[in-house]
TORPA-4810 file (N, C-alpha, C, O; in nm, 3 decimals):
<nodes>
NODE_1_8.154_-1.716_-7.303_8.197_-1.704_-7.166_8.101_-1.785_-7.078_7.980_-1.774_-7.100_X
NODE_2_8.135_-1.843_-7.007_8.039_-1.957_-6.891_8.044_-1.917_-6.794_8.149_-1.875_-6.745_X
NODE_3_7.937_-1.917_-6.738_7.889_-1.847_-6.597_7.913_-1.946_-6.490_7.853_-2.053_-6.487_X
NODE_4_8.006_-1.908_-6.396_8.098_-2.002_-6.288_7.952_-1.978_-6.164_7.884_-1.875_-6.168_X
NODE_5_7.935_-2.057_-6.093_7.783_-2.061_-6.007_7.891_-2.007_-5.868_8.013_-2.018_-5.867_X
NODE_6_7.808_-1.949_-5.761_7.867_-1.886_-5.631_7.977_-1.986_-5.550_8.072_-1.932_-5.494_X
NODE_7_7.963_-2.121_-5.546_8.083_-2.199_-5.500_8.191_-2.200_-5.570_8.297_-2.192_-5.508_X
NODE_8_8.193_-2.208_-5.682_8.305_-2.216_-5.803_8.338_-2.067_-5.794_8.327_-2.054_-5.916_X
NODE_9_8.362_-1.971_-5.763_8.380_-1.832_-5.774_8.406_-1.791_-5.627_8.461_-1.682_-5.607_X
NODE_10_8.366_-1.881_-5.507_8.406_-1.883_-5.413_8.570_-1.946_-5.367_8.662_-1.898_-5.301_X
NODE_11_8.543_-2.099_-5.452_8.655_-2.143_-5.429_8.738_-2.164_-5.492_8.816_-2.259_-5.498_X
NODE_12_8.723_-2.020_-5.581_8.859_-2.007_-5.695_8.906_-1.853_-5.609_9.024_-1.821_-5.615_X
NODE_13_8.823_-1.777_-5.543_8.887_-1.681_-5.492_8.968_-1.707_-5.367_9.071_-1.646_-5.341_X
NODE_14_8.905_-1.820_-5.274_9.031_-1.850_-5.172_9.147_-1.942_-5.226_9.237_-1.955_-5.143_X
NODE_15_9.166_-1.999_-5.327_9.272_-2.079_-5.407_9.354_-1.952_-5.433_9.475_-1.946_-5.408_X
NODE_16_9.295_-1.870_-5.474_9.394_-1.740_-5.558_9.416_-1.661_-5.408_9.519_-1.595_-5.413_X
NODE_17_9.339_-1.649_-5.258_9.423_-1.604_-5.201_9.510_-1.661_-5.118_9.588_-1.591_-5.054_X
NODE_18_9.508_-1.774_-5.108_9.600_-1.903_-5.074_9.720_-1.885_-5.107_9.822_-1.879_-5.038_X
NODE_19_9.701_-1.876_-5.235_9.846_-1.828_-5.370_9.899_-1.746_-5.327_10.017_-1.765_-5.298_X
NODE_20_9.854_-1.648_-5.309_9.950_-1.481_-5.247_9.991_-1.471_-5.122_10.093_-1.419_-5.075_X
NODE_21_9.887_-1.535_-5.062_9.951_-1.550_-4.890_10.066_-1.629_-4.918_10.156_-1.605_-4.837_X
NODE_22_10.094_-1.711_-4.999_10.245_-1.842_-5.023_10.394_-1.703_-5.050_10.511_-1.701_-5.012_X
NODE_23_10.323_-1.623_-5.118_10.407_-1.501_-5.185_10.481_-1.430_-5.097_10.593_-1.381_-5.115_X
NODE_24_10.383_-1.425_-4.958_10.435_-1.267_-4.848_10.552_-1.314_-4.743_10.550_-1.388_-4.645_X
NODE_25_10.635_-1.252_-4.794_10.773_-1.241_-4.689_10.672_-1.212_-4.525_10.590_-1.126_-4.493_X
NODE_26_10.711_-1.293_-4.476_10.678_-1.292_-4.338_10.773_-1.283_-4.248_10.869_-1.360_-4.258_X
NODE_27_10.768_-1.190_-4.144_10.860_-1.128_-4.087_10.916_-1.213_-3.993_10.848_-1.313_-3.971_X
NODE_28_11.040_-1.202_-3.920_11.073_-1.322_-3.805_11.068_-1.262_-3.686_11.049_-1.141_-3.679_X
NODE_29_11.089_-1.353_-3.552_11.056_-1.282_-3.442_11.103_-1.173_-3.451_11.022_-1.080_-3.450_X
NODE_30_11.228_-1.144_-3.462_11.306_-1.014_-3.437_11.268_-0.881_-3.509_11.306_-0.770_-3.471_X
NODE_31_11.208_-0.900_-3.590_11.145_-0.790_-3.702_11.046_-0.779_-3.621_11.034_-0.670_-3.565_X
NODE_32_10.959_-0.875_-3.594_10.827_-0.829_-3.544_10.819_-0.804_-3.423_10.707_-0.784_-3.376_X
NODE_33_10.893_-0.799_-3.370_10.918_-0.723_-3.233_10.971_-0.553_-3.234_10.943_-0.456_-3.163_X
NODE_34_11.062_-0.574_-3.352_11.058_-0.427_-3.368_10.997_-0.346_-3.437_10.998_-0.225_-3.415_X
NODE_35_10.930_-0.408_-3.536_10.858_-0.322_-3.586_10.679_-0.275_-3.542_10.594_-0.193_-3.577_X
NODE_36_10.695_-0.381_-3.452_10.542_-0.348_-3.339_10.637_-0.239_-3.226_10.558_-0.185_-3.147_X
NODE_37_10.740_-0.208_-3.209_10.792_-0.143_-3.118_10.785_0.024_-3.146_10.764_0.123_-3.076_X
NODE_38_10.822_-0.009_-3.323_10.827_0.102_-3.386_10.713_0.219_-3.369_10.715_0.341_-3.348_X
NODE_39_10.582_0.086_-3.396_10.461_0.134_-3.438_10.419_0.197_-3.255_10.379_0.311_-3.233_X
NODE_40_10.439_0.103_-3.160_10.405_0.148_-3.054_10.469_0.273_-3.003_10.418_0.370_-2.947_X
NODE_41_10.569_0.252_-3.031_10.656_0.422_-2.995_10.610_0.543_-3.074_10.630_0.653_-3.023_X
NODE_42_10.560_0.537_-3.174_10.481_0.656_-3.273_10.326_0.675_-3.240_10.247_0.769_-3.250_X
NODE_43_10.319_0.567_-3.206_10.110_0.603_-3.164_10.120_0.663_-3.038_10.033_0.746_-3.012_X
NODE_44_10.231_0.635_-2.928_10.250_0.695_-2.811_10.258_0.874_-2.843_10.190_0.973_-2.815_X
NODE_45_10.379_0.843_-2.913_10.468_1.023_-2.930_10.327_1.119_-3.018_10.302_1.239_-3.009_X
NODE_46_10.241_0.993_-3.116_10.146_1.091_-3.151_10.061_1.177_-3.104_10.045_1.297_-3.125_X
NODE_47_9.982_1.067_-3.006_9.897_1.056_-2.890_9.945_1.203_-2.805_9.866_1.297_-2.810_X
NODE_48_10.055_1.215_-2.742_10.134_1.283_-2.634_10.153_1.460_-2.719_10.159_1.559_-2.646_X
NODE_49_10.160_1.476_-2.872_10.152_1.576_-2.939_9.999_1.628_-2.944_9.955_1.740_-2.917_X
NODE_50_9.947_1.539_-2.977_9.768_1.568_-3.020_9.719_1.619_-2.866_9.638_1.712_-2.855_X
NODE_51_9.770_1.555_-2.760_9.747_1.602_-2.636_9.820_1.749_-2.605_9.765_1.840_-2.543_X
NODE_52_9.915_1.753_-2.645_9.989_1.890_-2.599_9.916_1.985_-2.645_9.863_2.069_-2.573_X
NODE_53_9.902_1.977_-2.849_9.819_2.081_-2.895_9.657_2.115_-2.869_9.605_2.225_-2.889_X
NODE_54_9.616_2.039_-2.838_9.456_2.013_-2.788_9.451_2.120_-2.625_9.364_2.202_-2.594_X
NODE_55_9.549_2.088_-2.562_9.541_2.166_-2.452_9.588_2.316_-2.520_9.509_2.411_-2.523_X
NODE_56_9.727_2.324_-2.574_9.708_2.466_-2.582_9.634_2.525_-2.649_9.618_2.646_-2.631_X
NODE_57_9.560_2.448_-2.756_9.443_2.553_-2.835_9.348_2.571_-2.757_9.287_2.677_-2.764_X
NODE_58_9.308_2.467_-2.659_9.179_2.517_-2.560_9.221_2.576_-2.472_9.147_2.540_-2.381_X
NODE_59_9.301_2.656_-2.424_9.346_2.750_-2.319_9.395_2.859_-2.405_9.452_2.947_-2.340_X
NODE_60_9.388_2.882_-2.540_9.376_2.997_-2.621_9.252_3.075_-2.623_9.222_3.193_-2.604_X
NODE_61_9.166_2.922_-2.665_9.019_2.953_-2.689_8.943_2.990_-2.616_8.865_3.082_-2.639_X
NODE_62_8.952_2.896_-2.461_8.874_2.900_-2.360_8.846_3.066_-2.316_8.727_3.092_-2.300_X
NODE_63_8.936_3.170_-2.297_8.938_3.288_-2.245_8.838_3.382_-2.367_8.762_3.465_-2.317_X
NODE_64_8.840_3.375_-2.460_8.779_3.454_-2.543_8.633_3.392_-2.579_8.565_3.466_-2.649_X
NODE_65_8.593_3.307_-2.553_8.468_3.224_-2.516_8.393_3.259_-2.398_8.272_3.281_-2.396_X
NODE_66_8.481_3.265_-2.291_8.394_3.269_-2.132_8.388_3.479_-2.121_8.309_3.536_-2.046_X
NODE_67_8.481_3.551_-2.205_8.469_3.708_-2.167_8.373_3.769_-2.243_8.333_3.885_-2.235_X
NODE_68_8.326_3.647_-2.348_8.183_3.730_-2.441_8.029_3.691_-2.327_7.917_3.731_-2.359_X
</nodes>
């Protein structure tokens, strides 16, 4: 087995990821508009839940905290 030196092992790993990037279905405008739409509409609705429950557990909590 022959020991490939740090350039040769460098520039066999961006050749090989060169290769796979050639591979990836890349989306067209219209996909990528919706599917950044998708993603933006779910980080919102997440955001807006994590907020709802955050308030009502601290207005559960808060009262049995401040009467001790």
């Amino acid at each position: 087995m022959t020991s490939m030196g740090f350039l040769e092992r460098t520039k066999k790993f961006f050749r090989e990821v060169r290769a796979e990037l050639r591979k990836v279905n890349w989306p067209n405008w219209n996909e990528l508009i919706s599917y950044t739409t998708v993603v933006l509409v779910t980080v919102f609705a997440v955001a807006i839940f994590i907020g709802v429950v955050d308030f009502a557990v601290s207005n559960l909590i808060a009262p049995l905290l401040i009467n001790r």
